[in-house]
KEKE-3310 file (N, C-alpha, C; in steps of 0.2 Angstrom, whole numbers, plus 5000, padded with zeros to 4 digits):
npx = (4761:4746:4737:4722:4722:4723:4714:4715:4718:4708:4706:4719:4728:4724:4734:4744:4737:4742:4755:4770:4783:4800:4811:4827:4842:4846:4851:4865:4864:4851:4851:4859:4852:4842:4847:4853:4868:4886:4900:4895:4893:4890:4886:4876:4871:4878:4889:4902:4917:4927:4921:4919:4933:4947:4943:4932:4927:4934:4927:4914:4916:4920:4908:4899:4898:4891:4874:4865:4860:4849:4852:4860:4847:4846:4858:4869:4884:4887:4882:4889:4902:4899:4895:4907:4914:4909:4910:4899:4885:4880:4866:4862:4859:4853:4850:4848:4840:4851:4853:4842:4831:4831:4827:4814:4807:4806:4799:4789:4789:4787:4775:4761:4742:4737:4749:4766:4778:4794:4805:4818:4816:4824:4828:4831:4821:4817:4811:4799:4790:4790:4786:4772:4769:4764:4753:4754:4756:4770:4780:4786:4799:4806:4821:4839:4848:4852:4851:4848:4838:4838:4829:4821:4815:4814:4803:4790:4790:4779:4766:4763:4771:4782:4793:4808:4816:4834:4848:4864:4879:4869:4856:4851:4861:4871:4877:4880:4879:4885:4893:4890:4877:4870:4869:4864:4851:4847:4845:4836:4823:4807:4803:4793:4796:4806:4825:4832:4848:4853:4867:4873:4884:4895:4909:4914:4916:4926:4927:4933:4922:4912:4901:4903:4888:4886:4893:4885:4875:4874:4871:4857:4843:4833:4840:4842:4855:4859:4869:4878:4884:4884:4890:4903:4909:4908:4897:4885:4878:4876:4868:4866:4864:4862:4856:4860:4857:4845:4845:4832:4825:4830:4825:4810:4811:4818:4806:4797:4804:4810:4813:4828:4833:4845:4858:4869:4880:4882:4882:4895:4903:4902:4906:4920:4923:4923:4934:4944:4953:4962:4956:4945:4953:4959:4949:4941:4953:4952:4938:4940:4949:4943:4930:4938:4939:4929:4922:4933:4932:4917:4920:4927:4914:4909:4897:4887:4887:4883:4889:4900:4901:4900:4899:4896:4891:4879:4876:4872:4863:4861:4848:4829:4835:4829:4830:4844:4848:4843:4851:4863:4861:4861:4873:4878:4881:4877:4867:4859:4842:4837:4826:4812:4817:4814:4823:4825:4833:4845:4858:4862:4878:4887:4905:4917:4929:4944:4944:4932:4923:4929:4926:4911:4912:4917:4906:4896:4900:4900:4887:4881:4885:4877)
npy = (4683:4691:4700:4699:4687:4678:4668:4662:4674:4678:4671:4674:4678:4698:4707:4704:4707:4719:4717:4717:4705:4701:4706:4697:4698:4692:4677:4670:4659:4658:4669:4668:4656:4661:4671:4661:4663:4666:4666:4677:4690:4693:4708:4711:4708:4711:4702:4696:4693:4686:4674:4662:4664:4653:4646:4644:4638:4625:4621:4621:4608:4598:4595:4592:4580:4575:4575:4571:4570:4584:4599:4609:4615:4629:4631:4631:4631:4641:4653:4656:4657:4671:4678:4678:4686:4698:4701:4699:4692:4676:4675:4686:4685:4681:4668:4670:4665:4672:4689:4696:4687:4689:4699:4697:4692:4702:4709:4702:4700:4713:4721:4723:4725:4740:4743:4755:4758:4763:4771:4775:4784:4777:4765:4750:4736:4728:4732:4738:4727:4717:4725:4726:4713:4709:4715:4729:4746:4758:4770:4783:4792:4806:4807:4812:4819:4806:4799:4794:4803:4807:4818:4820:4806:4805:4814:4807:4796:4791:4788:4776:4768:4756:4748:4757:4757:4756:4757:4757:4756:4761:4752:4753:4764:4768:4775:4786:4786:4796:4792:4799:4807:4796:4791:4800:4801:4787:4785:4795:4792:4782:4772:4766:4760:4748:4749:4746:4741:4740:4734:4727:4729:4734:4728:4734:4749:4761:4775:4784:4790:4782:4770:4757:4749:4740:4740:4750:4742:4740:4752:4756:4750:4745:4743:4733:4729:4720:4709:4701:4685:4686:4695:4703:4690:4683:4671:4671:4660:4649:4657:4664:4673:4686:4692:4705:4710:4715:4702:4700:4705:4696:4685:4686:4686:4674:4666:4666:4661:4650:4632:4626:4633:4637:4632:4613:4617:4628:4637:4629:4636:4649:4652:4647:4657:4669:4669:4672:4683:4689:4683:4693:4706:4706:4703:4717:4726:4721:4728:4741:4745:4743:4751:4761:4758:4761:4772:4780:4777:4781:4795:4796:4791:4803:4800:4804:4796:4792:4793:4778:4769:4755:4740:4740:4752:4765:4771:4784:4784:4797:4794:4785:4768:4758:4754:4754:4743:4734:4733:4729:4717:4712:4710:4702:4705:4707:4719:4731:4738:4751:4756:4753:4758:4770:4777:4779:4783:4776:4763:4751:4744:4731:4728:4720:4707:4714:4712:4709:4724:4731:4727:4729:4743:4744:4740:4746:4760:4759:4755:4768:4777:4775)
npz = (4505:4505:4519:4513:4508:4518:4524:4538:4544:4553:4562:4571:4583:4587:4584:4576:4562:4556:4554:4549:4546:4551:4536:4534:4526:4509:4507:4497:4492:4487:4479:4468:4465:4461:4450:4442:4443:4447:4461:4469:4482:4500:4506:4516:4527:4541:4544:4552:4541:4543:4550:4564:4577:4577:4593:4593:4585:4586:4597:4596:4584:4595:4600:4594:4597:4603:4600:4600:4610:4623:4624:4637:4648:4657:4653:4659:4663:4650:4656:4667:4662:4654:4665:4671:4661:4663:4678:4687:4694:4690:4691:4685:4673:4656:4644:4627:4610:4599:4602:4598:4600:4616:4616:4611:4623:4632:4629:4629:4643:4649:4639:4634:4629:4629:4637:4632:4621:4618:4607:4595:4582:4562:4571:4577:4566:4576:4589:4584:4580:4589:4600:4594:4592:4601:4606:4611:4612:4600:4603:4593:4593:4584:4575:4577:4568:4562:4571:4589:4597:4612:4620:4615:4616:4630:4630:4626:4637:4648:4661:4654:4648:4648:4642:4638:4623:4616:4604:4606:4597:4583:4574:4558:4557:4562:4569:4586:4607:4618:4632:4646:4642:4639:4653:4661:4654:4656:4672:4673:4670:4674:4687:4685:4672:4660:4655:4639:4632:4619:4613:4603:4592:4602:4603:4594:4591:4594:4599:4612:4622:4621:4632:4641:4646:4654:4664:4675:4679:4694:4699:4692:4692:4683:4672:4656:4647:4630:4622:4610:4599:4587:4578:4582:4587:4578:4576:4569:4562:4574:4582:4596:4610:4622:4639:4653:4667:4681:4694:4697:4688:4676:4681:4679:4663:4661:4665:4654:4644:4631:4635:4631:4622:4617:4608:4610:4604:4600:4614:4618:4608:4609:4624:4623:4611:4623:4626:4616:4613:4604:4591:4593:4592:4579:4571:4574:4568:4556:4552:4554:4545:4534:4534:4534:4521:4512:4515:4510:4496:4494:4497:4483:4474:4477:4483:4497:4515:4532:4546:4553:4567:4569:4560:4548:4535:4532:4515:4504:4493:4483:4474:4472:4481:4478:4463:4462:4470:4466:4454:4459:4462:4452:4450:4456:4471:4486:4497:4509:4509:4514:4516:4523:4536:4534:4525:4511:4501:4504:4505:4516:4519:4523:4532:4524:4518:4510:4495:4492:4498:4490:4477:4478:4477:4467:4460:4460:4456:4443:4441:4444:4436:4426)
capx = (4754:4744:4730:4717:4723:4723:4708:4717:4717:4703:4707:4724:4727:4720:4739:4747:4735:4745:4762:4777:4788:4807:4815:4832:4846:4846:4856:4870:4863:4845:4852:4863:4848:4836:4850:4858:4875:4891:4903:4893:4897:4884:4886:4868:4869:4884:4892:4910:4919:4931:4918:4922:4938:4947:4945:4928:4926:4937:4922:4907:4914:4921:4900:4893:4897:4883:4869:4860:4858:4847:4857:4859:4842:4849:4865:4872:4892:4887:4878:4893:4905:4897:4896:4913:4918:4905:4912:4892:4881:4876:4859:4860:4863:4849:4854:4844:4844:4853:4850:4835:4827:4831:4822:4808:4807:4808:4793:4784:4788:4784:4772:4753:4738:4739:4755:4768:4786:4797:4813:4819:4816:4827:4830:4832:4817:4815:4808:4792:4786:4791:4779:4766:4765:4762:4747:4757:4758:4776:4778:4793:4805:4811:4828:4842:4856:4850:4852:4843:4835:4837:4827:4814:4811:4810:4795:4787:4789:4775:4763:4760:4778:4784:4799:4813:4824:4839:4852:4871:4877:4861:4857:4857:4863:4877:4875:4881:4878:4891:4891:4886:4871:4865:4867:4858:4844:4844:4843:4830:4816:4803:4803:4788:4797:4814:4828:4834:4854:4855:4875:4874:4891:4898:4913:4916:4918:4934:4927:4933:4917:4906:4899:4901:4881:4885:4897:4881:4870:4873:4866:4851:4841:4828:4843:4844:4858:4859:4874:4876:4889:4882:4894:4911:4913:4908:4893:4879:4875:4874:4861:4867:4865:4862:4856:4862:4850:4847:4842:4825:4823:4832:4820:4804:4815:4817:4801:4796:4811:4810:4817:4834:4833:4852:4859:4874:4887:4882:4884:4901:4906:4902:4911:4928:4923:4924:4942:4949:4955:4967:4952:4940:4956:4960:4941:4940:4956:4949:4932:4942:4951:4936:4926:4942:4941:4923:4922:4935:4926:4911:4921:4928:4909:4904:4893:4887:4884:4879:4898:4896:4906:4900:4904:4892:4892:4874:4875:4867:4867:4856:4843:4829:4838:4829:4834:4853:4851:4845:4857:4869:4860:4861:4880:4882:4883:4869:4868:4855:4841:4834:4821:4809:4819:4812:4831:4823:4839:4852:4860:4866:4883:4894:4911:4918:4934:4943:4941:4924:4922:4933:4921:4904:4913:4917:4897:4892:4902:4898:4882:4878:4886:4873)
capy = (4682:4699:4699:4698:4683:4673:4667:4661:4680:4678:4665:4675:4687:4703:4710:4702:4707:4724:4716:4715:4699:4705:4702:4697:4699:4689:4674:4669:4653:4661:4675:4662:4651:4665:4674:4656:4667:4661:4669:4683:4693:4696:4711:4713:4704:4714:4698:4694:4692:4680:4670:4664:4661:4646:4642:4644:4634:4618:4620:4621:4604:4596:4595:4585:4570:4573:4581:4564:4575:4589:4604:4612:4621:4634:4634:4634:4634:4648:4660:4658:4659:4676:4680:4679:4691:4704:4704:4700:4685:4670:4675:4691:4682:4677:4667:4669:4663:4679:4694:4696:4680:4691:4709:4697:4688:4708:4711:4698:4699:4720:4725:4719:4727:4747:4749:4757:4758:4771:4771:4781:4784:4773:4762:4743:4734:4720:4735:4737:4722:4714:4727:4727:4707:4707:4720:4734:4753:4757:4779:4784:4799:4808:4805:4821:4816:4800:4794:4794:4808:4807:4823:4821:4800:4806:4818:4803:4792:4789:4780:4769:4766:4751:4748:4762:4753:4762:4753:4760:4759:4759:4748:4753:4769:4768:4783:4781:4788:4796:4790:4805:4810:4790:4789:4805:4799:4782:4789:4801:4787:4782:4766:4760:4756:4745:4752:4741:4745:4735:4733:4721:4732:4738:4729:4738:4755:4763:4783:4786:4789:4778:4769:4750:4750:4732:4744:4754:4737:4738:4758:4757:4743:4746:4743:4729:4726:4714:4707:4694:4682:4683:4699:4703:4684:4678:4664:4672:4653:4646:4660:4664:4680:4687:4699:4706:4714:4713:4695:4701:4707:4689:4679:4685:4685:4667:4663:4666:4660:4643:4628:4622:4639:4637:4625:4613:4618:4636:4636:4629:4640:4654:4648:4649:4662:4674:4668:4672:4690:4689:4687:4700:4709:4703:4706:4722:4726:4722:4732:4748:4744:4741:4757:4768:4760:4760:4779:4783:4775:4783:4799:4796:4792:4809:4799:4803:4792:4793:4791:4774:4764:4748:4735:4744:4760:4766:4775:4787:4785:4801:4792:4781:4766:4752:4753:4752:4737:4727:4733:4727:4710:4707:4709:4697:4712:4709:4723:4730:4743:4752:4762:4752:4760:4778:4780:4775:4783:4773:4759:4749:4740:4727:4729:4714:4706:4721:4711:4713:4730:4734:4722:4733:4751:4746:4741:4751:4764:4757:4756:4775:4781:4771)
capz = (4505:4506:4524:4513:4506:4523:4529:4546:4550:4558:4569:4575:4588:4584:4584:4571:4556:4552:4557:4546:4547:4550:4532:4534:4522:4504:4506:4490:4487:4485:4475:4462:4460:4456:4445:4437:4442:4455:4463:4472:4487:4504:4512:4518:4536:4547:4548:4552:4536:4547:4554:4571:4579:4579:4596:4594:4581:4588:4602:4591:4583:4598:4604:4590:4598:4610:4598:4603:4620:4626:4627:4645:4646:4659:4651:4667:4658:4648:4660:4671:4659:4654:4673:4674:4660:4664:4683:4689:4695:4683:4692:4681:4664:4653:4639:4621:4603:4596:4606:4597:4606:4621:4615:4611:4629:4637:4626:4630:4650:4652:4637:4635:4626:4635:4639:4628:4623:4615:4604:4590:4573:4561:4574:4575:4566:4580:4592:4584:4577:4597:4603:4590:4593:4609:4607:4616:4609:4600:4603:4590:4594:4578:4576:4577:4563:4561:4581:4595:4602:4620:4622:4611:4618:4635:4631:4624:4642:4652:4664:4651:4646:4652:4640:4632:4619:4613:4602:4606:4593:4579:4565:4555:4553:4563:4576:4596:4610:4622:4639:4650:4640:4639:4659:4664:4651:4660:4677:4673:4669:4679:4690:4681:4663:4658:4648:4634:4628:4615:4612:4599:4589:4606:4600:4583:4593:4598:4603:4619:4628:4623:4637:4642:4650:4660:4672:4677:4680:4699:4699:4690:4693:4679:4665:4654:4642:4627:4619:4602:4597:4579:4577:4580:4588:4571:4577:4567:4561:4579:4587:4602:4613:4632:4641:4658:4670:4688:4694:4697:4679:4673:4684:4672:4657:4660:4664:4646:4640:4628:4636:4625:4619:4612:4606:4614:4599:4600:4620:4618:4604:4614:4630:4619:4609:4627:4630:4612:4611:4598:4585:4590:4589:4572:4567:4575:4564:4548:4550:4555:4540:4529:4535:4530:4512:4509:4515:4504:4490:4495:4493:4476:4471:4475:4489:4506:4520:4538:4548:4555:4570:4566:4554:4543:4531:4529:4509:4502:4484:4480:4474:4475:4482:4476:4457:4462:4473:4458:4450:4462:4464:4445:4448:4463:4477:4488:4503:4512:4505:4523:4515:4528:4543:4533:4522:4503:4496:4506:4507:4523:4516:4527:4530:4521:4515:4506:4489:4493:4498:4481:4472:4479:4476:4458:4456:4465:4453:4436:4441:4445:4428:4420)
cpx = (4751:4737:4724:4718:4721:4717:4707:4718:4713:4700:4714:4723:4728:4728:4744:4743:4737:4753:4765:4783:4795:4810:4822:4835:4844:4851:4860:4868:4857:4845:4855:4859:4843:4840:4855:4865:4881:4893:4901:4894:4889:4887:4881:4867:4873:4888:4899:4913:4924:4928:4921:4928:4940:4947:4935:4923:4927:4932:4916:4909:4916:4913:4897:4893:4891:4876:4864:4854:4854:4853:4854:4854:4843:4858:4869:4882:4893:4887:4885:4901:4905:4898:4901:4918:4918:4906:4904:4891:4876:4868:4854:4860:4855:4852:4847:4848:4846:4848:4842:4830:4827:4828:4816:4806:4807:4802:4785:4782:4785:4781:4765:4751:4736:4742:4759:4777:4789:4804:4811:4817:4822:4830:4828:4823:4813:4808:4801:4790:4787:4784:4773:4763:4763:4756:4749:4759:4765:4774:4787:4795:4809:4818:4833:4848:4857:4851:4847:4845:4833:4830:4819:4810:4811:4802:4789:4785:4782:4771:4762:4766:4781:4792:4803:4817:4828:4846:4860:4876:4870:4864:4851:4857:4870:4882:4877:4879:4882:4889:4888:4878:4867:4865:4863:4851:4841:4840:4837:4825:4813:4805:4798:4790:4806:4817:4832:4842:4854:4862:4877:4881:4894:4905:4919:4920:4924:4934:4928:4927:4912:4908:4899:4894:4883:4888:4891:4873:4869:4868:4861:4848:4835:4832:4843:4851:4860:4865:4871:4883:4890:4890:4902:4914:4912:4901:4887:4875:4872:4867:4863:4869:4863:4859:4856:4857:4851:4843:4832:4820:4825:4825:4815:4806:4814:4812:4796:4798:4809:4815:4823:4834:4838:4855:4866:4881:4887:4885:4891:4906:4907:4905:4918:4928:4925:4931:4947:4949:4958:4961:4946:4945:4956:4953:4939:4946:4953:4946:4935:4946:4947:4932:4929:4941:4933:4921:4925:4934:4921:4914:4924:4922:4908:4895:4895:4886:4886:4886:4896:4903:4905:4902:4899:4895:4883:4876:4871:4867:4863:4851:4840:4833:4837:4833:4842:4853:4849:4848:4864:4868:4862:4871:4882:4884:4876:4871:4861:4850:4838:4827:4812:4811:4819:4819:4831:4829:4846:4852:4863:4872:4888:4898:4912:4925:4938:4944:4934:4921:4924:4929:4913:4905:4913:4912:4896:4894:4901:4890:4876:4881:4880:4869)
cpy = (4689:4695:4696:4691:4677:4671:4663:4668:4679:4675:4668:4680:4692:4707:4710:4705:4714:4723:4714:4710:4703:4703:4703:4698:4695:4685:4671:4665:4654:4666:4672:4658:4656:4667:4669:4659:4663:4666:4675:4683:4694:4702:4715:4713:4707:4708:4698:4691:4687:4673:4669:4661:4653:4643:4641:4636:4625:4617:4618:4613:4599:4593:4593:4581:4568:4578:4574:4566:4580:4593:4607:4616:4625:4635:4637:4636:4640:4654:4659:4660:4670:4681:4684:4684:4696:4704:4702:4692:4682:4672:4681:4691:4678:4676:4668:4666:4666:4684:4695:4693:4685:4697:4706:4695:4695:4711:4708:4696:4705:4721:4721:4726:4734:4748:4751:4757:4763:4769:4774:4779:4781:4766:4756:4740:4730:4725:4737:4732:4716:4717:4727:4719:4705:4714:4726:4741:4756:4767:4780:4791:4801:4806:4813:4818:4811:4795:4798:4802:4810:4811:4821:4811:4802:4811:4811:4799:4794:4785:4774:4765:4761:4747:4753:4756:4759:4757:4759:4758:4757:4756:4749:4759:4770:4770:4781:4785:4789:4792:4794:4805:4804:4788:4793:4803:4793:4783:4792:4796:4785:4775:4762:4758:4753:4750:4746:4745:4740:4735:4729:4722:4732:4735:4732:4743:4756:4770:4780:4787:4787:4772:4760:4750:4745:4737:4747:4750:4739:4744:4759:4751:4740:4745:4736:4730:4721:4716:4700:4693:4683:4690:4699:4698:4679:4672:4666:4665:4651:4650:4660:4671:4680:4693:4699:4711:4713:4708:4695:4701:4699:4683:4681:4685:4677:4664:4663:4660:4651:4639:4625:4629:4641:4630:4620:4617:4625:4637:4634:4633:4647:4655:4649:4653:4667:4673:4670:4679:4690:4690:4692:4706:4711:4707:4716:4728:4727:4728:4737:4749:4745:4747:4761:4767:4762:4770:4783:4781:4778:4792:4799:4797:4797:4807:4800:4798:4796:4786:4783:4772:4757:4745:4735:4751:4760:4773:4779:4788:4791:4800:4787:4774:4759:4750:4751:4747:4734:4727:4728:4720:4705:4706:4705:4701:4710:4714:4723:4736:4744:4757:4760:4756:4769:4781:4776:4778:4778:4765:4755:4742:4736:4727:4721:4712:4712:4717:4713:4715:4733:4732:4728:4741:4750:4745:4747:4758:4764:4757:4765:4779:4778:4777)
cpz = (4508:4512:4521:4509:4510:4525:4537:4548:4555:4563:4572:4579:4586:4580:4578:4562:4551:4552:4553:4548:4547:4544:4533:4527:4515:4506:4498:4489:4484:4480:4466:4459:4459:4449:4440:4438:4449:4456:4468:4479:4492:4508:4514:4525:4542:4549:4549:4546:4538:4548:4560:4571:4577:4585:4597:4590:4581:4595:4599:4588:4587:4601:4600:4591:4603:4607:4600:4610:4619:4627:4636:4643:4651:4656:4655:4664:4657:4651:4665:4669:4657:4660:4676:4669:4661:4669:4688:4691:4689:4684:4688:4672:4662:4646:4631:4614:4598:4601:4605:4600:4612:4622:4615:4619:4633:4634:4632:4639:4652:4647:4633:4632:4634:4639:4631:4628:4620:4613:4596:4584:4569:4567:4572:4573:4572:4585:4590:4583:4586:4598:4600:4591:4598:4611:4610:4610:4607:4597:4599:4590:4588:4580:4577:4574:4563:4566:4582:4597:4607:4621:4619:4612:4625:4634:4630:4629:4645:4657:4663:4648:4650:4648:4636:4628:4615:4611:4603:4606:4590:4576:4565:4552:4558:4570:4583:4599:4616:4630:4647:4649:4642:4646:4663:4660:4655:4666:4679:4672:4674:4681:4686:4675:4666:4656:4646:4632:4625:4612:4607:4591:4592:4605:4597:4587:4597:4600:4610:4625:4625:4629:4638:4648:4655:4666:4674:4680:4688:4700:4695:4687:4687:4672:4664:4648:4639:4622:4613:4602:4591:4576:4577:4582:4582:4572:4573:4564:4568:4582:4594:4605:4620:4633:4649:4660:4679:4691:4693:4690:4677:4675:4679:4667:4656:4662:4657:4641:4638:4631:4630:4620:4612:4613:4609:4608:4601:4608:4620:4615:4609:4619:4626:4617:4615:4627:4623:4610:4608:4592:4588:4591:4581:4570:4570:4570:4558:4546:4550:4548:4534:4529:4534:4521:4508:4512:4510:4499:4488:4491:4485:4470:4471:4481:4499:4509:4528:4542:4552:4562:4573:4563:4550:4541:4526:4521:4507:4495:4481:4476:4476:4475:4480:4467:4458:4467:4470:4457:4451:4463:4457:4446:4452:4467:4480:4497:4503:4511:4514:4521:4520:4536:4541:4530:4516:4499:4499:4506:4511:4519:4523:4526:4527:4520:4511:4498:4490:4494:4492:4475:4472:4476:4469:4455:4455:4457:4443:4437:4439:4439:4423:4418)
residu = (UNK:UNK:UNK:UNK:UNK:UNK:UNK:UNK:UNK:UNK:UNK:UNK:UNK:UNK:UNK:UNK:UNK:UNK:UNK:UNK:UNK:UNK:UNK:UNK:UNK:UNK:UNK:UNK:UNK:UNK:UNK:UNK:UNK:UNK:UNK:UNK:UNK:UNK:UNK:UNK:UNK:UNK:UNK:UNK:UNK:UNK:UNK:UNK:UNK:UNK:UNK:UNK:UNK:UNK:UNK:UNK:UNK:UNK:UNK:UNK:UNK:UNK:UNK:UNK:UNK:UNK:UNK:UNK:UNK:UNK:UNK:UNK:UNK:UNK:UNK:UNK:UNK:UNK:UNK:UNK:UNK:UNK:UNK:UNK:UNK:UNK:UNK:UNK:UNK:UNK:UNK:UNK:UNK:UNK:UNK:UNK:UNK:UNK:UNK:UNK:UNK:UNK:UNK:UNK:UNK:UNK:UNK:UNK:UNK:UNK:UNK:UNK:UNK:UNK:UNK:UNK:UNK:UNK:UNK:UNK:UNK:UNK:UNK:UNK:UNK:UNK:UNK:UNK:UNK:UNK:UNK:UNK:UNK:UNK:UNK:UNK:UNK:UNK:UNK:UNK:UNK:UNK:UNK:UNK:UNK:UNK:UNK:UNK:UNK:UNK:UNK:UNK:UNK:UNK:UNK:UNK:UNK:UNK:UNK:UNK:UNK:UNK:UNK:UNK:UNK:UNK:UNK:UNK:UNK:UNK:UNK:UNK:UNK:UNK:UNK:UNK:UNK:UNK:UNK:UNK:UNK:UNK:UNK:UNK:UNK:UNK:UNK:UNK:UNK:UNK:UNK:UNK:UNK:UNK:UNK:UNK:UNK:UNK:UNK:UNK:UNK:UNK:UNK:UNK:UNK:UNK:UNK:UNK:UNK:UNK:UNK:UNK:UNK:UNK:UNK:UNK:UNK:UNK:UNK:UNK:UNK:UNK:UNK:UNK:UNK:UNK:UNK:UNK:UNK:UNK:UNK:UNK:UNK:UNK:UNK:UNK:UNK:UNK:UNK:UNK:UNK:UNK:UNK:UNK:UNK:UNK:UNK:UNK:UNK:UNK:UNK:UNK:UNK:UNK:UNK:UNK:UNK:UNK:UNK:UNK:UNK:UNK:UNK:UNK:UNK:UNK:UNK:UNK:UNK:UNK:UNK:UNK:UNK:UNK:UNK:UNK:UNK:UNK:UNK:UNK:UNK:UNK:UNK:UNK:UNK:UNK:UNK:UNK:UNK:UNK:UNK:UNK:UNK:UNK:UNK:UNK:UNK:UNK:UNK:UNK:UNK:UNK:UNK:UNK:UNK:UNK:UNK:UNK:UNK:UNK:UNK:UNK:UNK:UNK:UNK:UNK:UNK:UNK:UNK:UNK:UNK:UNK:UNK:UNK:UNK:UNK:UNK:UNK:UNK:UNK:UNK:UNK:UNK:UNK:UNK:UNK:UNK:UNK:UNK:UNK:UNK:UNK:UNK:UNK:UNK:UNK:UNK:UNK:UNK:UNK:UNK:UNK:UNK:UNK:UNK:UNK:UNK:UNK:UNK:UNK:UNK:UNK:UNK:UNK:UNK:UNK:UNK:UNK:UNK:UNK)
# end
């Protein structure tokens, strides 16, 4: 429904009436009853093509026997669970419903109507439409090969600046940040804004100097970082993610924060999920496996993409990108077009299954001879 459509604009807060709703991925059963078609593939969402663990999973249904109940509204478990893999105090653990829930709670605790925040060009959706709905100014940092721009988001800070966000890695284009450059960047900011590390792949990645940010919590008290289950522990159903800060930050975080936030199944799953290293081995196996095939794929098409060390492969199919994602929906492929994140030739693809990587290259390639 188009603004001028609504005649509750007019009764909602001022901020909302240019603001874009997050559209997530196409889900299979929405795509099969539009297209009457089966058997189709999603790599639209960055999910784990595993799902979660099994010890996750013998926790998640261990905890239906009490959905009668009220989940823990501190998630006292969790948060100390968390506490204790990150080496910190439970005091610094706030629990959200997917990270996102936790970007929005950081919005809504530091950025009001004339202050402002700053993060890069292509960067994560959430980060503007957080600050645009809470009335607050979002100041964008071209990007420099399709990452962040340290150089060119610091100019953009100031007294009005009351949050940086900086995703490391991106989504979705892929891009990191070594650990050097993003600790002098942190360092360097003012006392009056946060910094946001959003980690929601850190994972995935296996270069040598990127940066685990929670180790630099104790020296710079103005850092947040947020983590997700939905990823490489597989819980993208449940909705469960964190953010780690210094209790002081956590304390306004959770006065925000919706009571029962997370649910008991997701809480438990999560609590297992930390203790099972074998599968985000396994899952982290796969994807490294999957971003060699789907590159060397990309090669054979004669396409570029934007090097990734996620459990993505943003494409660039040299043209515009919406005509080949029909394409690819008519064939049961649904992926993800980014040309909202300012990349109308590319396409953001999930690593998957390797039938289903093999299944998307050979659309994909039947496709672009058309």
């Amino acid at each position: 429904m188009s603004s001028s459509d609504n005649p509750f604009l007019a009764l909602a807060a001022p901020p909302l009436a240019a603001l874009h709703p997050y559209v997530p991925g196409k889900p299979i059963s929405e795509l099969e009853r539009e297209l009457g078609i089966s058997g189709s593939i999603k790599l639209a969402s960055n999910e784990n093509p595993l799902g979660p663990g099994p010890k996750a999973r013998a926790a998640a249904a261990a905890a239906l026997a009490d959905l009668g109940r009220y989940p823990d509204g501190g998630a006292y478990a969790l948060r100390e669970a968390i506490a204790g893999y990150h080496g910190i105090t439970s005091a610094a653990v706030t629990i959200g419903n997917g990270s996102n829930d936790v970007l929005d709670l950081i919005a809504r605790a530091f950025l009001h109507p004339g202050a402002e925040s700053v993060f890069s060009e292509h960067a994560f959706a959430v980060y503007p439409i957080a600050t645009q709905a809470v009335g607050a100014t979002a100041r964008v940092a071209p990007a420099r090969d399709y990452g962040h721009d340290l150089a060119a988001m610091a100019r953009l800070v100031n007294a009005r600046t009351r949050v940086v966000w900086i995703a490391n890695p991106n989504n979705p284009t892929g891009t990191w940040l070594p650990a050097r450059a993003l600790r002098d960047f942190l360092a360097a900011l003012p006392p009056t804004c946060v910094a946001v590390v959003d980690e929601a792949y850190t994972e995935y990645v296996q270069e040598p100097d990127f940066p685990d940010t929670t180790t630099w919590l104790g020296g710079l008290p103005h850092l947040i970082v947020t983590r997700t289950f939905s990823k490489v522990h597989g819980l993208a159903g449940l909705r469960v993610g964190y953010g780690l800060s210094d209790p002081r930050i956590a304390d306004l975080l959770n006065r925000v924060r919706q009571p029962f936030n997370v649910n008991t199944p997701a809480q438990e799953a999560a609590i297992a999920a930390l203790t099972d290293a074998e599968h985000v081995r396994a899952s982290v196996e796969l994807n490294s496996a999957g971003l060699a095939q789907l590159t060397a794929g990309c090669a054979e098409l004669g396409l570029g993409y934007i090097p990734s060390v996620c459990n993505f492969l943003t494409i660039d199919v040299g043209r515009p990108a919406g005509p080949v994602n029909q394409a690819l929906l008519q064939a049961g492929c649904i992926v993800r077009p980014v040309a909202n994140y300012g990349l109308p030739n590319h396409l953001r693809v999930s690593v998957g299954l390797p039938a289903e990587n093999a299944r998307l290259l050979e659309s994909l390639s039947l496709i672009l001879r058309q």
